[in-house]
VOVO-335863 format. One record per residue (C-alpha): residue in three letters; x, z, y. Coordinates in steps of 0.05 Angstrom, whole numbers, plus 32768, in hexadecimal, padded with zeros to 4 digits. Layout:
<rs>
AlaXZY/...
</rs>
This chain:
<rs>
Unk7FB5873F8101/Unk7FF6874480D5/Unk801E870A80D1/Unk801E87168083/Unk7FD2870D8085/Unk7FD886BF8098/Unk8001869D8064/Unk7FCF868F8028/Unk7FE3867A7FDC/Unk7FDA86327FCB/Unk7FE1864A7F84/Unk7FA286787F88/Unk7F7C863D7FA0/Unk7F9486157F79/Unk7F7A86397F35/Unk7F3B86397F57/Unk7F3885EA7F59/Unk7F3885E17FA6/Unk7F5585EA7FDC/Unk7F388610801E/Unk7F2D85DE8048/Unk7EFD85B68007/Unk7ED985FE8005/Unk7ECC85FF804F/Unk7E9A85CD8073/Unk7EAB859D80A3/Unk7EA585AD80EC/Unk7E65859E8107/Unk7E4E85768143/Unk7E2B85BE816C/Unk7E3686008151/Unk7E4C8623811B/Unk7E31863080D7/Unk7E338656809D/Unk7E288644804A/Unk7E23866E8013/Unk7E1886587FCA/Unk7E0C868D7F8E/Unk7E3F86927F64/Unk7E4486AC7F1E/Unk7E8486C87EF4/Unk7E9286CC7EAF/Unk7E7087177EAA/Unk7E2786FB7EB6/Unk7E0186ED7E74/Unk7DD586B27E6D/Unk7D8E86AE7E7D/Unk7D5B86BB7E49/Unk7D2186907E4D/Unk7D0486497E4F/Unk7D40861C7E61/Unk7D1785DD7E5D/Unk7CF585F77E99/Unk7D2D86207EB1/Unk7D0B865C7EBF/Unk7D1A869C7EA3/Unk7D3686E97EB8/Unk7D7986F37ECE/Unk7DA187227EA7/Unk7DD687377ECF/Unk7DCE873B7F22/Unk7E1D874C7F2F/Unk7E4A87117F29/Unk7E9186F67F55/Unk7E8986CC7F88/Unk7EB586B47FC8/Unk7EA786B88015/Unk7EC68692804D/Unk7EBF86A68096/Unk7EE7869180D0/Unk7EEF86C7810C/Unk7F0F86CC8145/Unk7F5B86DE814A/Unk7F56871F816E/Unk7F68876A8158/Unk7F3787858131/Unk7F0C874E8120/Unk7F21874D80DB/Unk7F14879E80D0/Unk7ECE879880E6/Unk7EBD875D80BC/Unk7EDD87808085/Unk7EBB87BD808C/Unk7E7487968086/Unk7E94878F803E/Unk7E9D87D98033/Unk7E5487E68054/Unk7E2D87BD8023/Unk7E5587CA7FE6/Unk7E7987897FD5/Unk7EBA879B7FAD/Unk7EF5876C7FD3/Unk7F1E874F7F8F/Unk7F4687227FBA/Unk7F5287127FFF/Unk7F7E86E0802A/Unk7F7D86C3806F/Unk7FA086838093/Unk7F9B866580DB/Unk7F5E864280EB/Unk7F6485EE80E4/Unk7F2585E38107/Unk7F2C861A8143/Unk7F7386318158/Unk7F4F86718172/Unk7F3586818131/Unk7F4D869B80E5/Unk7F2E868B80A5/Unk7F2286C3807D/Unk7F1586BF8029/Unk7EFD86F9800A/Unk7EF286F27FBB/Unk7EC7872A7FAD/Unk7E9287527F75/Unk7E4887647F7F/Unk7E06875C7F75/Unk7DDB87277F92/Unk7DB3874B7FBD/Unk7DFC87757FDC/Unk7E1387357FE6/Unk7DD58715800A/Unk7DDC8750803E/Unk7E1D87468045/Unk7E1D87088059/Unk7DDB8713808A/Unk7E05874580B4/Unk7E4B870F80A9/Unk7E1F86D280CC/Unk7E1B86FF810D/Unk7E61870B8114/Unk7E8386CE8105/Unk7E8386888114/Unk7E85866C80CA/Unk7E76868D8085/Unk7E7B865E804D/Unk7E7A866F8005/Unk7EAF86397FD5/Unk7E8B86167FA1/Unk7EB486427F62/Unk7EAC86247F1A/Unk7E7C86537F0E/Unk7E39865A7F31/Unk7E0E86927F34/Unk7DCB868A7F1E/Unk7D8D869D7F47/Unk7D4886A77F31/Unk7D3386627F22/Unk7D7086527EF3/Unk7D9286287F20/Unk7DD486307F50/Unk7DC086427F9A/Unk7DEA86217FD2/Unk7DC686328018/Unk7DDF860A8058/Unk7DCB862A809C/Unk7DD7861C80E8/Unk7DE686628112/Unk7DB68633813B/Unk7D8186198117/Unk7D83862A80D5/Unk7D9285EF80BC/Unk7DD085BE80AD/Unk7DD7857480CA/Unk7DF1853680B2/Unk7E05850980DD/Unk7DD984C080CF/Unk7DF284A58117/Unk7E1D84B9815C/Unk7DDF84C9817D/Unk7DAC84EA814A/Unk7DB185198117/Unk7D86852480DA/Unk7D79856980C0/Unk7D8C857A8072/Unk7D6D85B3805F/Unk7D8885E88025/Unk7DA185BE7FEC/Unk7DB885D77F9F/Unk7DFA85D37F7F/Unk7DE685CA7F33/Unk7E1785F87F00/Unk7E2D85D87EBD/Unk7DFA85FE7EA0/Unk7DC885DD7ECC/Unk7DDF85A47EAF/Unk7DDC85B47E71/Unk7D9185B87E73/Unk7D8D85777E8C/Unk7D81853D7E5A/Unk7DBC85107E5D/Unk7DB984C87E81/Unk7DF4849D7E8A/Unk7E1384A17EC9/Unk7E34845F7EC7/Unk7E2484197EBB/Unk7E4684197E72/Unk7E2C844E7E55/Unk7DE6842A7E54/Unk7E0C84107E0D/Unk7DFA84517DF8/Unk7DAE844B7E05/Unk7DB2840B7DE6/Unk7DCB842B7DA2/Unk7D8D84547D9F/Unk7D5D842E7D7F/Unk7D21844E7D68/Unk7D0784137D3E/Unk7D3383DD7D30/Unk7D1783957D37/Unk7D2183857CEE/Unk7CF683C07CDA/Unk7CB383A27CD2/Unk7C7683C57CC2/Unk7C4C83B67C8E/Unk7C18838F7CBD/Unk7C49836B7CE0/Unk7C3F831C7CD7/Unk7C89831B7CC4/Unk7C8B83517C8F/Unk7C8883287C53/Unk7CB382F27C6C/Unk7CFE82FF7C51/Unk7D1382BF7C77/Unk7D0182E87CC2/Unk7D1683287CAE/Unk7D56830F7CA9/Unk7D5382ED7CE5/Unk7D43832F7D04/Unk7D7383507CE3/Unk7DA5831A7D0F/Unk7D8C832E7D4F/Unk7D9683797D3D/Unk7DD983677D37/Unk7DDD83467D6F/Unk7DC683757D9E/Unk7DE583B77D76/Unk7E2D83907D82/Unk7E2783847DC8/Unk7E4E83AA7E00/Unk7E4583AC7E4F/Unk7E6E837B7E75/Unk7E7083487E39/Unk7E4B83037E37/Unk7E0483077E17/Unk7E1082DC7DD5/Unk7DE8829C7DD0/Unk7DB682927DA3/Unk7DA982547D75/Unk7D5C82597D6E/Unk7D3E82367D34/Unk7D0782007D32/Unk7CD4822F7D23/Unk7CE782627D56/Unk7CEE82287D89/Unk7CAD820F7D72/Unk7C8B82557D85/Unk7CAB825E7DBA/Unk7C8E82227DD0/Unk7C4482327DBB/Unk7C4B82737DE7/Unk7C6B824D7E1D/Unk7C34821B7E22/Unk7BF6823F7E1E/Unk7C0A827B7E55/Unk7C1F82407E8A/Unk7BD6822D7E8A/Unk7BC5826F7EA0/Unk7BFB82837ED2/Unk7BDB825A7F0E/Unk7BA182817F0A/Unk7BB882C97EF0/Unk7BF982D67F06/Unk7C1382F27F40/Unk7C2B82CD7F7E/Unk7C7C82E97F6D/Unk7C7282D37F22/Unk7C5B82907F37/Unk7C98828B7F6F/Unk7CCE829E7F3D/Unk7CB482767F02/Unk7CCB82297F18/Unk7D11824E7F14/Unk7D18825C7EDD/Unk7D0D821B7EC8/Unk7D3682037EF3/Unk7D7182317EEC/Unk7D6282517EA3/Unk7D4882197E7F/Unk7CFD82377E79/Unk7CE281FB7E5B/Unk7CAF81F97E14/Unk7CE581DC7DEB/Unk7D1D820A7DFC/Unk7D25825B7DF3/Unk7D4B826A7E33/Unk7D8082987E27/Unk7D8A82DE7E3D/Unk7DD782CC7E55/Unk7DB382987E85/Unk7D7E82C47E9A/Unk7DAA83047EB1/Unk7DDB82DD7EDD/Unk7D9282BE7F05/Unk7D7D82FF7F04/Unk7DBA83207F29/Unk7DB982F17F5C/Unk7D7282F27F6E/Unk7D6A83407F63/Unk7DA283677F4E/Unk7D81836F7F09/Unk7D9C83597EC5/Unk7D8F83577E7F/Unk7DAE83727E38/Unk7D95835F7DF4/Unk7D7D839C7DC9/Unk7D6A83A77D80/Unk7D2C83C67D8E/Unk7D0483F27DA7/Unk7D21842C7DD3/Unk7D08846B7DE8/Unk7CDE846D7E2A/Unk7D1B849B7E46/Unk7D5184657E31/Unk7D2F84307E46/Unk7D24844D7E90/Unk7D6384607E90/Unk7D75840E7E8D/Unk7D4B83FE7EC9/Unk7D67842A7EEF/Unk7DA984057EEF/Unk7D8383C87EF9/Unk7D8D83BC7EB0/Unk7D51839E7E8F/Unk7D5F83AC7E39/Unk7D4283677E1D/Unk7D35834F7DD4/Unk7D4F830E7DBF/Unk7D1A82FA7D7C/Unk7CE182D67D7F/Unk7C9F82E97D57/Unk7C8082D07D19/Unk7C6D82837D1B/Unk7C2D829B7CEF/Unk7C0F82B57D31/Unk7C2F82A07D6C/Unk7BFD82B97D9C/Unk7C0183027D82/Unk7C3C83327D83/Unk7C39837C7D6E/Unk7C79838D7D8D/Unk7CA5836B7DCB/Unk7CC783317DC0/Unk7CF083037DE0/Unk7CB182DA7DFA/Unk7C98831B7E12/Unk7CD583267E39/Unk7CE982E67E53/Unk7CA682CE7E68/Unk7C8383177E7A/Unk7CBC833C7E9B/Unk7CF7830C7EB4/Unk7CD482E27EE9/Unk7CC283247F0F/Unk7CFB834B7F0B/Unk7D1B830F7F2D/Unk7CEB83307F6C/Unk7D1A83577F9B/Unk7CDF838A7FA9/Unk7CC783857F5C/Unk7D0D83927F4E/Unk7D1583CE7F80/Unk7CCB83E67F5E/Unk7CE683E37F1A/Unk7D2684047F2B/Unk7D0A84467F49/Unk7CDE84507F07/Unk7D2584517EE0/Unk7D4384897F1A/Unk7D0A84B07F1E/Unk7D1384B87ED0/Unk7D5C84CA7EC5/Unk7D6E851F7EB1/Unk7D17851E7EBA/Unk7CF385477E88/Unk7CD485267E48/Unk7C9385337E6B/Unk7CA085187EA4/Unk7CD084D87E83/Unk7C8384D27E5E/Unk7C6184D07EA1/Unk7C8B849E7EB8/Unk7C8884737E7E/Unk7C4184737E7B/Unk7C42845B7ECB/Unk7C7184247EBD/Unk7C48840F7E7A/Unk7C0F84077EB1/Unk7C2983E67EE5/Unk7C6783C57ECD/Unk7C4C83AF7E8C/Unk7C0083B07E99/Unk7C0683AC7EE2/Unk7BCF838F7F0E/Unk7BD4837F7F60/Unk7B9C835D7F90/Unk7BBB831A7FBA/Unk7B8F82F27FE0/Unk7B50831E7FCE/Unk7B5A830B7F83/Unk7B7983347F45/Unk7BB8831D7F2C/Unk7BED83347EF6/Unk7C2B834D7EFC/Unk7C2F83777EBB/Unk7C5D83537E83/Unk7C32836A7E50/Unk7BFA83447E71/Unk7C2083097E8B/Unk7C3C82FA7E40/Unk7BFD83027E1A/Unk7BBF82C97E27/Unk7B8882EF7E0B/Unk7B9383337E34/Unk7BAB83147E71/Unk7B6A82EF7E6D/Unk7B4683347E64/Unk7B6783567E9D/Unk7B4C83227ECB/Unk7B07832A7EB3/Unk7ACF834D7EBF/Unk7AD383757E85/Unk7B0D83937E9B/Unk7B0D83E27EAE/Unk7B3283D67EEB/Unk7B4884157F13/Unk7B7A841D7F55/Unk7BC884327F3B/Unk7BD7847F7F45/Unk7C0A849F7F2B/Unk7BE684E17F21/Unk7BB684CB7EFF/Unk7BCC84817EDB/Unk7C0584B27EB4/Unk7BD484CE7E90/Unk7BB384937E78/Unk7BB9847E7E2D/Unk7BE484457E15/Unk7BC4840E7DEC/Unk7BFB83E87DC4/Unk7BCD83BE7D89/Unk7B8F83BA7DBC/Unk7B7C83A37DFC/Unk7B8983DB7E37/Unk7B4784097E47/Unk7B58840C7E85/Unk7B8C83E07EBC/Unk7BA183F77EF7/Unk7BA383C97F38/Unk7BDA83CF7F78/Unk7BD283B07FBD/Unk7C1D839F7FB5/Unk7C5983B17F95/Unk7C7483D07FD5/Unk7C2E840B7FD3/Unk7C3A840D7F88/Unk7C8984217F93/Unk7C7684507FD6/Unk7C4284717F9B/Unk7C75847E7F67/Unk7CAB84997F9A/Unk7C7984C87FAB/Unk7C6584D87F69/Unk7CB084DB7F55/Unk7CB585107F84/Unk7C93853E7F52/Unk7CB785397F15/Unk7CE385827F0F/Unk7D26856A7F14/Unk7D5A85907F39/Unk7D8085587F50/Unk7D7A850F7F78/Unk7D9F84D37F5A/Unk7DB784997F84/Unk7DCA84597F63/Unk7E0D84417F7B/Unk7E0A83F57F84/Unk7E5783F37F92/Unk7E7184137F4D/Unk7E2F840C7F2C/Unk7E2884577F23/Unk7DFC84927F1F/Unk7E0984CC7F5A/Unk7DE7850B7F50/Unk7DCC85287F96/Unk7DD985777F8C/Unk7E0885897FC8/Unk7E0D85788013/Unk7E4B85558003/Unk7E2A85207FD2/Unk7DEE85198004/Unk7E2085078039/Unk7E4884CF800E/Unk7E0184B28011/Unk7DF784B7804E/Unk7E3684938064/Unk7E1A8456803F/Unk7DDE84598069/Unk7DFE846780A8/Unk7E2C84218096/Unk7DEA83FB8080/Unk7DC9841180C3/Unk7DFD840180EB/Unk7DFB83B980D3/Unk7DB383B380E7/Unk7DB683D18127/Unk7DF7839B8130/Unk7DC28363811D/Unk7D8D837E814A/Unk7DBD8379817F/Unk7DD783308174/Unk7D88831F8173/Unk7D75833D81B9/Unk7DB5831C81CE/Unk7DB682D581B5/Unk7D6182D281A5/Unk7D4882FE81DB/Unk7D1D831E81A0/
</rs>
């Protein structure tokens, strides 16, 4: 090989927005490997057809795209790889070549080259047989395959397969991942990717709380409509990271409060939930739960993020089902601050802060309720309206209408039951249409908002209700994981090998800590 032929240009690199050593993989523990990933230039068209679903004809089959191979350092190994090029086709727009980092025996070879997919998918069958690595860089750009999306294929000379390393001694196989293109993205529904940006959900109110219909208790009464017009602004001013403000409640509003308060205690013994019932003397104790006092929600979200990560913001109404998800997956529960008309304590045609604070709060300070609740929100974010429906309708069951078996006996666990005394009542009742929770077949299952529920849907425990909805989760058509960052308080999207990896780093630390413990108690305990 030429001397000439091993200096490369940062500069070239550089205006493709890496470097070499970014495009190539990292060595790996046995054998060698190869990756390839469809690229697309500037000359394809875009797809005609359904983008919702993302399926539609390809134009255009030629399109740019980069390879990477290493070889060994010996004359003529270059002019027989080359001439694969020339067998199969592929036009050779650009090519450079620099001393291996990873093998001092070996060279690494780019080629930026121009041909059609199916050229290029035979060049790179015969390529894999005569070098140790073939690797094509992720380029701005992707090319597009049949199903809409970009491909990115990692294989093992070996097996087939790539490996990610989970501990020193075992290895966990990761099969063919995708690398999403921004017009993959495109097509996906936006969700906030960080913690603040859940200020934007909060702005989208469908129905503001002031906006009373005409059968509301409170429609007529100028005095509360102006009161709800308070808490709107309230909640529409409010920003992540500030203080929740605190509410002076009024006589009356203290006074219902109190009514509600009073007549659900009697019940709780006997209807709620074994978590409910552990969580509740807390919030007494801690939150000021008490029938002559409104806790507030400032109070409530620092308990909560102690005892379960979660916390709450206030919010002017009601939000779509896709916002609102979007919330609990951040651990973020969106929570109304006004009270409902005195006329009628016992009924409510829309959640209020009784609803919240006494229905929802004294489970989500459950770890595992938490955990439950939090994998509804994930499962929903850049999901399809169909599927964010699906989802909805599951967590309207189970979160809000939710029904589990302890001690051979029903109990509640759905808000919606555990803040209203007449239907938590019926739930427990042999009238009750009482069916076992699936997914599959509880998302299609009408919600009742003015009337009892036609049908509830009963759990052994929250842990088989959350292993049923990670399954179920499993079959919404997204082409992407998320992982929720604890640390930064973050979204990651899961499209590449090197995003799977980050993750598995944090597992890798988290396991090493247990094995550590497991160690200490064989040493110390002789467990």
């Amino acid at each position: 090989m030429q001397p000439a032929m091993m200096m490369f240009s940062s500069k070239y690199w550089a205006r493709r927005g890496f470097s070499l050593d970014s495009a190539l993989p990292e060595e790996r523990p046995a054998g060698g490997g190869f990756t390839l990933n469809r690229s697309s230039s500037g000359k394809n068209e875009e797809k005609k057809g359904n983008k919702g679903n993302g399926k539609g004809e390809s134009v255009s089959e030629g399109g740019k795209t980069a390879v990477v191979f290493s070889l060994k350092n010996e004359v003529g190994g270059l002019v027989k790889a080359l001439r694969l090029f020339q067998e199969k086709h592929v036009s050779m727009v650009h090519i450079e070549s620099r001393k291996s980092k990873r093998r001092n025996s070996e060279v690494e070879i780019f080629v930026d080259c121009d041909c059609s997919k199916k050229e290029f998918n035979e060049l790179i069958q015969l390529l894999k047989f005569q070098t140790n690595i073939v690797s094509l860089n992720p380029p701005e750009n992707i090319w597009t395959d049949e199903e809409g999306k970009a491909a990115f294929v990692s294989l093992d000379l070996d097996t087939d397969k790539c490996f990610a390393q989970v501990s020193p001694q075992s290895y966990t196989p990761v099969h063919s991942t995708h690398i999403l293109s921004s017009t993959d993205l495109d097509c996906v529904p936006w969700f906030p990717r960080k913690i603040s940006e859940l200020d934007k959900c909060s702005q989208r109110v469908l129905m503001y709380g002031s906006e009373l219909d005409a059968d509301h208790p409170g429609f007529k009464d100028n005095v509360y409509r102006q009161r709800r017009k308070y808490f709107v602004d309230v909640a529409m001013s409010y920003k992540y990271g500030q203080p929740i403000p605190r509410v002076e409640y009024t006589a009356e509003e203290i006074k219902t409060w109190g009514v509600v308060f009073r007549e659900l205690s009697k019940l709780y013994p006997t209807h709620a939930c074994r978590e409910y019932l552990k969580n509740f003397p807390l919030l007494t104790k801690y939150c000021g739960y008490r029938e002559d006092n409104v806790p507030q929600l400032e109070d409530v979200s620092i308990f909560l993020k102690e005892r379960s990560g979660f916390t709450v913001r206030p919010v002017a109404g009601y939000l779509s089902p896709r916002d609102f998800l979007a919330g609990l997956a951040y651990r973020v529960f969106h929570c109304t601050q006004y009270i409902r008309h005195g006329s009628d304590p016992l009924y409510t045609p829309e959640p209020d802060t009784c609803h919240e604070l006494l229905g929802h709060v004294p489970l989500l300070a459950d770890p595992k309720f938490a955990q439950f609740s939090q994998e509804i929100g994930l499962a929903s974010l850049g999901a399809s309206d169909e599927d964010v429906q699906k989802l909805a309708t599951c967590y309207f069951f189970t979160i809000e209408f939710g029904l589990c078996k302890q001690e051979g006996q029903l109990r509640a666990y759905g808000a919606g039951l555990l803040s209203s005394i007449g239907e938590l009542k019926h739930a427990l009742s042999d009238k009750a249409n009482v069916k076992t929770f699936d997914p599959k077949t509880t998302c299609l299952q009408e919600c009742l908002i003015t009337t009892f529920q036609e049908a509830y849907f009963v759990s052994e425990s929250f842990e088989e209700a959350k292993e049923k909805m990670r399954d179920f989760a499993k079959s919404i058509n997204r082409p992407f994981s998320v992982y929720f960052n604890p640390y930064t308080q973050s979204i990651e999207i899961l499209k590449d090998t090197r995003s799977i990896e980050n993750v598995v780093q944090d597992l890798r630390s988290d396991l090493n800590t247990v094995c550590d413990a497991l160690s200490k108690m064989n040493r110390y305990l002789g467990i």
